[in-house]
C-alpha positions as CSV (number, residue, x, y, z in Angstrom):
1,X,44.2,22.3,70.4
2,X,40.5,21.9,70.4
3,X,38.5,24.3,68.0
4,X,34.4,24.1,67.6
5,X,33.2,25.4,63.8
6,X,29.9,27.3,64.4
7,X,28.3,27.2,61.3
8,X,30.3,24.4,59.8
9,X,28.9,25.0,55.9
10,X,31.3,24.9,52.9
11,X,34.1,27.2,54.5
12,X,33.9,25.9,58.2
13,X,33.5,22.7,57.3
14,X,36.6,23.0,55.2
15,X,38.7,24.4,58.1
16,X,37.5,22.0,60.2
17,X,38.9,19.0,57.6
18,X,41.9,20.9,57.3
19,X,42.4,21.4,60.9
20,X,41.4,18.0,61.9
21,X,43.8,16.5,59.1
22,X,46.8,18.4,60.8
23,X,45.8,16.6,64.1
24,X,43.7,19.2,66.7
25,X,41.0,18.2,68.2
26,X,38.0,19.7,66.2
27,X,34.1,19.5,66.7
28,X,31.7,20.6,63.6
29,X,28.4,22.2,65.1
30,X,25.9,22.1,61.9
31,X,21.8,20.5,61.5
32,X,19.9,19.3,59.1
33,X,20.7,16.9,56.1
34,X,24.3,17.8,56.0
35,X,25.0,17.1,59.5
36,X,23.2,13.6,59.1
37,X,25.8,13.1,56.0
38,X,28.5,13.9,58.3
39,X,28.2,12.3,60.8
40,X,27.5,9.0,59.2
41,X,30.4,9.7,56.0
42,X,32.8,12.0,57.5
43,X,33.3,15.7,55.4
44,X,34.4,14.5,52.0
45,X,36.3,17.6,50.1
46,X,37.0,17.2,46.4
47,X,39.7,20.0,45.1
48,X,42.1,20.4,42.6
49,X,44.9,20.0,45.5
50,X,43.5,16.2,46.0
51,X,40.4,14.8,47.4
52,X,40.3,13.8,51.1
53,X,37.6,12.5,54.0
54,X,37.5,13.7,57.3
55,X,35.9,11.9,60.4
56,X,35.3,14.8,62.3
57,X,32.8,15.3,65.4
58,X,29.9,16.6,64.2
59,X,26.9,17.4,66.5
60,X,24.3,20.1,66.6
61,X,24.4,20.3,70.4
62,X,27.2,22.4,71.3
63,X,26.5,21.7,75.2
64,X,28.1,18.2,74.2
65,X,31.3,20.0,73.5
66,X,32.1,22.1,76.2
67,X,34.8,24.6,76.3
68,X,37.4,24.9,73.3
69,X,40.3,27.3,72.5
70,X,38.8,28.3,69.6
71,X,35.8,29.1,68.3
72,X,35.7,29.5,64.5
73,X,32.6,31.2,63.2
74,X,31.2,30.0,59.9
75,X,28.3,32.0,60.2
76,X,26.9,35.3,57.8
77,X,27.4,38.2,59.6
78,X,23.4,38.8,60.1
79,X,23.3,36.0,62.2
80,X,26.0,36.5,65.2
81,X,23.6,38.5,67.6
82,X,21.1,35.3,67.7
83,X,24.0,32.9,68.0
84,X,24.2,33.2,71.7
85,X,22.9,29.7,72.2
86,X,25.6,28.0,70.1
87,X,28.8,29.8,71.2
88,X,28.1,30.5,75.0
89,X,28.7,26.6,75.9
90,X,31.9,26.6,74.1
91,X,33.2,29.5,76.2
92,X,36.2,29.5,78.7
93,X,38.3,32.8,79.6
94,X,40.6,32.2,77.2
95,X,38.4,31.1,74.3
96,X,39.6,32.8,71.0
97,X,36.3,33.6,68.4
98,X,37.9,33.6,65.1
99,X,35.3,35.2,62.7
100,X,35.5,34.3,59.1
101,X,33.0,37.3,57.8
102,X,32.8,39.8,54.6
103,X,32.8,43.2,55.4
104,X,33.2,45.6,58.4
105,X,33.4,43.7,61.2
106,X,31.8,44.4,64.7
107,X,35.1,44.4,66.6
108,X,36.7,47.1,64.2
109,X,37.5,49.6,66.5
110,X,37.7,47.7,69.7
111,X,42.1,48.2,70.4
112,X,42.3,50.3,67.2
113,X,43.6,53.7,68.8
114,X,43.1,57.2,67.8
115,X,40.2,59.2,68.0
116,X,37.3,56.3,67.2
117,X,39.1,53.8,69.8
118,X,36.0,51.7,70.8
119,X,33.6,53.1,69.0
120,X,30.7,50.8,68.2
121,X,29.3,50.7,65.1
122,X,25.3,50.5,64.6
123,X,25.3,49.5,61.2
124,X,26.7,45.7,62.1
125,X,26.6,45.7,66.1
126,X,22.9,47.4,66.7
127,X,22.2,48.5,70.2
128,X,25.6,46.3,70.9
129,X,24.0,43.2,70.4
130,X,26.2,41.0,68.5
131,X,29.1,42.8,71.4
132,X,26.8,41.0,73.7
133,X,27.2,37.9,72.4
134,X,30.7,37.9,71.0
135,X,32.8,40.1,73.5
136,X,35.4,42.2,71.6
137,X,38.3,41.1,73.5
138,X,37.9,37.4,71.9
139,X,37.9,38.3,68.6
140,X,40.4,37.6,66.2
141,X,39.2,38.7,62.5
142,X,40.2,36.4,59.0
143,X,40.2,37.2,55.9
144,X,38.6,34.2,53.8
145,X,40.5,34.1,50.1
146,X,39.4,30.8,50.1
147,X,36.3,29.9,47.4
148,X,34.1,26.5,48.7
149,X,30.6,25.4,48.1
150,X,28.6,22.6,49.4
151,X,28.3,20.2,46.4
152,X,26.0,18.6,48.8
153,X,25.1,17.5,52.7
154,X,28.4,16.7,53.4
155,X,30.4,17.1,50.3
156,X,32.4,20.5,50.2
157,X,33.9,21.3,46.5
158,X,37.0,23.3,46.9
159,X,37.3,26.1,44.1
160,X,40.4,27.8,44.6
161,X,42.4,29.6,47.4
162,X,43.6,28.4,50.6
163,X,44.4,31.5,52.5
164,X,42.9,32.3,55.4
165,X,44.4,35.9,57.2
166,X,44.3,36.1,60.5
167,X,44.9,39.3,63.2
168,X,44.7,40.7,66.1
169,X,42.6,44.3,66.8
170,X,45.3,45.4,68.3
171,X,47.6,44.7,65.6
172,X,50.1,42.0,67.7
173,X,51.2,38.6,67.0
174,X,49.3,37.1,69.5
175,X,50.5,33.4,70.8
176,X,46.4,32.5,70.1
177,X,46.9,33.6,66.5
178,X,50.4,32.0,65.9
179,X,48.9,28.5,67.5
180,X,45.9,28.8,65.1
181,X,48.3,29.5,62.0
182,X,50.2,26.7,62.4
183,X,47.4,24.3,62.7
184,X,46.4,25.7,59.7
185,X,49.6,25.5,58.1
186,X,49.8,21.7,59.5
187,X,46.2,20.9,57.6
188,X,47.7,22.7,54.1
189,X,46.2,26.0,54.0
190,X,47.6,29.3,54.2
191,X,47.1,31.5,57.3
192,X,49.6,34.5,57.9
193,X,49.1,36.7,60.8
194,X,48.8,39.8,60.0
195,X,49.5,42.9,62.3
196,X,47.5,45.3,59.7
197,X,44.3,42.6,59.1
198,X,42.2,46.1,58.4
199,X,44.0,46.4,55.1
200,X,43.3,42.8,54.2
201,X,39.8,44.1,55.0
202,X,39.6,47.0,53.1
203,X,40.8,45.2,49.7
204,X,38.3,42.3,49.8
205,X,35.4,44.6,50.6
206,X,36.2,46.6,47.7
207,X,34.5,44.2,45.6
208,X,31.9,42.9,48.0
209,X,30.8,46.6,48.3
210,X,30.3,47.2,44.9
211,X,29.6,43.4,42.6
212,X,27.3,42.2,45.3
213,X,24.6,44.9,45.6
214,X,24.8,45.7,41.9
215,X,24.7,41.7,41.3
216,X,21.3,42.1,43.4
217,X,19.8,44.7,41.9
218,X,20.9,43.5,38.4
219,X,20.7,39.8,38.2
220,X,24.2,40.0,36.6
221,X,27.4,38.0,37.0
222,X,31.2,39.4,37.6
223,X,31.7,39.4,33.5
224,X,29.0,41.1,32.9
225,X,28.9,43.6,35.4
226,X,32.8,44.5,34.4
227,X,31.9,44.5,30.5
228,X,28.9,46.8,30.8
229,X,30.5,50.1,30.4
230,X,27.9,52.1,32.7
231,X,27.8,49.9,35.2
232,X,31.4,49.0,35.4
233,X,31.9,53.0,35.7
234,X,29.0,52.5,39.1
235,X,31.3,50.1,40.4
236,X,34.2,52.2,40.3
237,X,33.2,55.2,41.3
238,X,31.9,52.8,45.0
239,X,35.5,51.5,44.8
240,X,36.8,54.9,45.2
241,X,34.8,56.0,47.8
242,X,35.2,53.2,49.7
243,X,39.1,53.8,49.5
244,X,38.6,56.9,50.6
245,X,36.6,56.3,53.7
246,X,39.6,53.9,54.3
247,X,42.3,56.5,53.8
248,X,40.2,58.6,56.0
249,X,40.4,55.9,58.8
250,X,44.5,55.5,58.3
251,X,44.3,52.5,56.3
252,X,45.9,51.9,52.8
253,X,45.2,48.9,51.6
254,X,47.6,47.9,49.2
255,X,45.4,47.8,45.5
256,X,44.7,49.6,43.2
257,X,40.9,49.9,41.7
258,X,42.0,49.1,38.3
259,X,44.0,46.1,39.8
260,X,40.4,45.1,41.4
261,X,38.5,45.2,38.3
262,X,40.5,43.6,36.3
263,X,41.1,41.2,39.0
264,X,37.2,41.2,39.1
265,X,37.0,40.4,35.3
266,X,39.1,37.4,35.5
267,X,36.6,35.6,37.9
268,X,34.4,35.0,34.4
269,X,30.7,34.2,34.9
270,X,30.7,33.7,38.8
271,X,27.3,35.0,40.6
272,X,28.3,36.6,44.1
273,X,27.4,35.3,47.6
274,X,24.9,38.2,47.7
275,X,23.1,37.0,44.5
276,X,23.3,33.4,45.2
277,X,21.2,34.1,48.9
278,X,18.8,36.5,46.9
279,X,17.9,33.5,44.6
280,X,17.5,31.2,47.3
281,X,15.1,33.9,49.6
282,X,18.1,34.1,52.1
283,X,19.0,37.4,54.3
284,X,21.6,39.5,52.2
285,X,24.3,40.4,54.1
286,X,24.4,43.9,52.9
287,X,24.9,46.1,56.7
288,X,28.2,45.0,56.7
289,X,29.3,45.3,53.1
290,X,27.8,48.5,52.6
291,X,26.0,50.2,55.1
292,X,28.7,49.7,57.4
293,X,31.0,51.9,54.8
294,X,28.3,54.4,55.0
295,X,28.3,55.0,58.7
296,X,32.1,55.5,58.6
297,X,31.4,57.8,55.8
298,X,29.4,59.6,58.0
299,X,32.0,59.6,60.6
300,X,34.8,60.4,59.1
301,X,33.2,63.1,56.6
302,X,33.9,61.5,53.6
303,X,31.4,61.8,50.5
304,X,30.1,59.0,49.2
305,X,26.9,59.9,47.1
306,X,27.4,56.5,45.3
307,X,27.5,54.2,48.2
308,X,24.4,55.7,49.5
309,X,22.7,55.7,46.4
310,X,23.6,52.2,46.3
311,X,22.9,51.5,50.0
312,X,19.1,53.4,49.8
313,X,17.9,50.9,46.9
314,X,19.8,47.4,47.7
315,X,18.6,48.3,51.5
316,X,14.9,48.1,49.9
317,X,15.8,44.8,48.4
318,X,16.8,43.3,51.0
319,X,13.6,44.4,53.3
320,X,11.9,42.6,50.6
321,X,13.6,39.8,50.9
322,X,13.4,39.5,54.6
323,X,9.6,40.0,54.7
């Protein structure tokens, strides 16, 4: 099996040990500093399940790679319409893009049947541009569980969790998907296929809809944000409607709100994703976390007078950012 990481950060870079541990053939496509560090030391991943070194491939010209049978995508969602350059080379007909994103994802309703069969979403696939780039019919979604940072150019620190879900849009157990699993499963992390990967969705993005706008707009960390009694009632009340847009859809995700935030709680003084890039002047992923939600609101009828409240403010934010 040979598998190209696009984006090959703290998560991809982590598959890519993993995978190349369990003996495919993988090539890490990165820049900078922390390609430099790995391509002279090798990825070097310290967890609590053992440290380890990798020797992987690591280049930044993807051209160098030619075709694979998988692409993984490491990248934020905001960038996959401008990744043209970096996927297109590692392209052949049967080339799997397996796209490791938060949030509503631009294949969502590509196989999905019912009434919105196909429909394309503007929020996270404007004018069809990222559908340019990444053609639905390679897509296979995941679900990250796992939590990795870089520690530095070419040292990834693994947190906790090792699954990664993986599905088909069309809900089958595609011989792609199984192949990928057990590569996974051969370089010790978790990846079950999933027929129903929407619901897998659904229940992470209830608490990337909600902690990482308010963590924006509030500076505040998952302990405080679930101990502050107003704001903690705000995050609910997103939680809900954003379960409800789901049952609207046909999907029941298998939580409960009060399971999240307690769930939520637990995490202690952890600063989201969305907080982190603010801090660093990075693009906050927000289209897909919440605006996305919004348009199927919009679509399926549902009110959600939080989520928009929410959406109208952290979308100023983020303009801010972005200038």
């Amino acid at each position: 099996m040979k598998v190209a990481i696009v984006g090959a950060g703290a998560i991809g870079a982590y598959v890519g040990a993993a995978l190349h541990r369990a003996g495919a053939d993988v090539h890490l496509i990165a820049r900078g500093p922390h390609l430099a560090a790995m391509r002279q030391h090798g990825v070097q991943v310290h967890s609590p399940r053992g440290d380890w070194t990798a020797r992987v491939h690591a280049t930044d010209r993807p051209a160098d790679v030619g075709p694979v049978d998988h692409v993984f995508l490491g990248l934020k969602a905001h960038s996959y319409a401008a990744c043209g350059p970096l996927v297109e080379p590692l392209l052949h007909e049967e080339t799997s893009v397996i796209a490791a994103q938060n949030g509503i994802p631009w294949w969502y309703f590509h196989r999905h049947g019912g009434p919105h069969d196909g429909h394309r979403l503007e929020s996270v696939d404007r004018g069809g541009s990222v559908s340019a780039v990444l053609a639905p019919r390679r897509a296979v979604g995941c679900v990250v569980y796992a939590a990795t940072e870089l520690e530095g150019p070419g040292v990834v620190r693994h947190l906790e969790g090792t699954r990664f879900s993986i599905g088909e849009p069309d809900r089958s157990r595609s011989r792609r998907c199984l192949d990928f699993s057990d590569a996974m499963l051969a370089g010790g992390l978790k990846c079950p296929v999933e027929p129903e990967l929407r619901e897998d969705i659904w229940i992470k993005l209830l608490g990337n809809i909600s902690f990482n706008p308010i963590s924006a707009l509030t500076r505040a960390t998952m302990l405080q944000m679930c101990r502050h009694r107003s704001t903690r009632q705000v995050i609910e009340l997103m939680m809900r409607e954003a379960l409800a847009v789901a049952h609207a859809l046909g999907c029941r995700p298998d939580i409960s709100v009060e399971r999240r935030l307690a769930g939520a709680e637990r995490v202690g003084e952890h600063r989201t994703s969305t907080l982190q890039d603010l801090e660093k002047g990075k693009p906050l992923e927000l289209d897909v976390l919440l605006a996305a939600v919004v348009e199927l609101a919009d679509i399926t009828g549902v009110e959600v007078p939080t989520l928009r409240t929410v959406d109208a403010i952290s979308d100023l934010l983020a303009r801010g950012v972005a200038a």
